[in-house]
C-alpha positions in Angstrom: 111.5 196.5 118.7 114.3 194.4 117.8 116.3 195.1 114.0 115.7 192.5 111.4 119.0 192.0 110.0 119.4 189.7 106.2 122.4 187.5 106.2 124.0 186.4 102.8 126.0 183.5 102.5 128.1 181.4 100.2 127.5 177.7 100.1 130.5 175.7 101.0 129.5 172.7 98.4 129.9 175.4 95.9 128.1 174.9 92.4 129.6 171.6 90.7 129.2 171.4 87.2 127.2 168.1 85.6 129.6 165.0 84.6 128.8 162.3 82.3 128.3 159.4 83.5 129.9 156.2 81.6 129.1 153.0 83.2 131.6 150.1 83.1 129.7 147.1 82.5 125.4 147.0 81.6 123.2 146.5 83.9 121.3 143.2 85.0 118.2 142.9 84.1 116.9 140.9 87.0 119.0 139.6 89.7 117.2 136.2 90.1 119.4 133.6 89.9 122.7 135.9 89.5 125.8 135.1 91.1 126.8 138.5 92.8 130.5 138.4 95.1 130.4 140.4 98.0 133.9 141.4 98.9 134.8 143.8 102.2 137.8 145.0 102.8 138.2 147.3 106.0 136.8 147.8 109.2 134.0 145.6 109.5 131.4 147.9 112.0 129.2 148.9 108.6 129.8 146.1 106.5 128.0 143.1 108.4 125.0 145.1 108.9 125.6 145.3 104.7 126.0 141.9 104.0 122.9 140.9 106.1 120.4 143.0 104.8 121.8 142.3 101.2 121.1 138.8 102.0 117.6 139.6 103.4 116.3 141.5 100.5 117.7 139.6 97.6 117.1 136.3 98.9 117.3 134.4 95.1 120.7 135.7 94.7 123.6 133.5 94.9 125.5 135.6 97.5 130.0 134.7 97.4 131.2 136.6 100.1 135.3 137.4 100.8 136.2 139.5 104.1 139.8 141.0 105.1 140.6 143.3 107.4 143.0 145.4 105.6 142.7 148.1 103.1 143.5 145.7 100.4 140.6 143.3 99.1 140.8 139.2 98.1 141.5 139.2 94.2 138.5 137.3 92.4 140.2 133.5 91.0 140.0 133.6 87.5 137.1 130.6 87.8 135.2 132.9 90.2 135.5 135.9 87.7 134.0 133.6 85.2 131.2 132.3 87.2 130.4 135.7 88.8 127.8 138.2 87.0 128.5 140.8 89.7 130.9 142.6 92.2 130.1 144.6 95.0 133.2 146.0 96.9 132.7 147.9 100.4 135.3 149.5 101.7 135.1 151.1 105.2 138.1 152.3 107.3 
């Protein structure tokens, strides 16, 4: 009959301790209507898969949309800040 041996082990993620959170700006309450700017800087393999189903499953939002292919995303114009009621930045390299 074979031994039955108990292994211990240490978890690599070790035990982080809870953060609070502060968030920058409050959240919409209903993105109907909103004018949210898309803005992907980066490889593009993940982000047009993004941008599509964005579009699918928000369809009453007024998607703006700004690619590059660097590291570095397209600055908002300040009419486009003022215009603009959200920002989502992906960033994939």
């Amino acid at each position: 009959m074979a031994e039955k041996h108990v292994f211990k082990c240490l978890s690599p993620v070790g035990n982080q301790e809870p953060v609070e959170l502060s968030p920058l700006a409050p959240r919409l309450k209903s993105l109907d209507g909103k004018t949210i700017h898309l803005s992907i800087c980066g490889e593009p393999d993940i982000t047009i898969p993004l941008e599509k189903r964005l579009k699918g499953d928000y369809p009453d939002v007024n998607w703006t949309v700004k690619k590059t292919y660097n590291i570095v995303p397209i600055q908002l114009t300040e009419e486009e800040r003022k215009t603009t009621d959200g920002v989502i930045l992906g960033v994939c390299w």
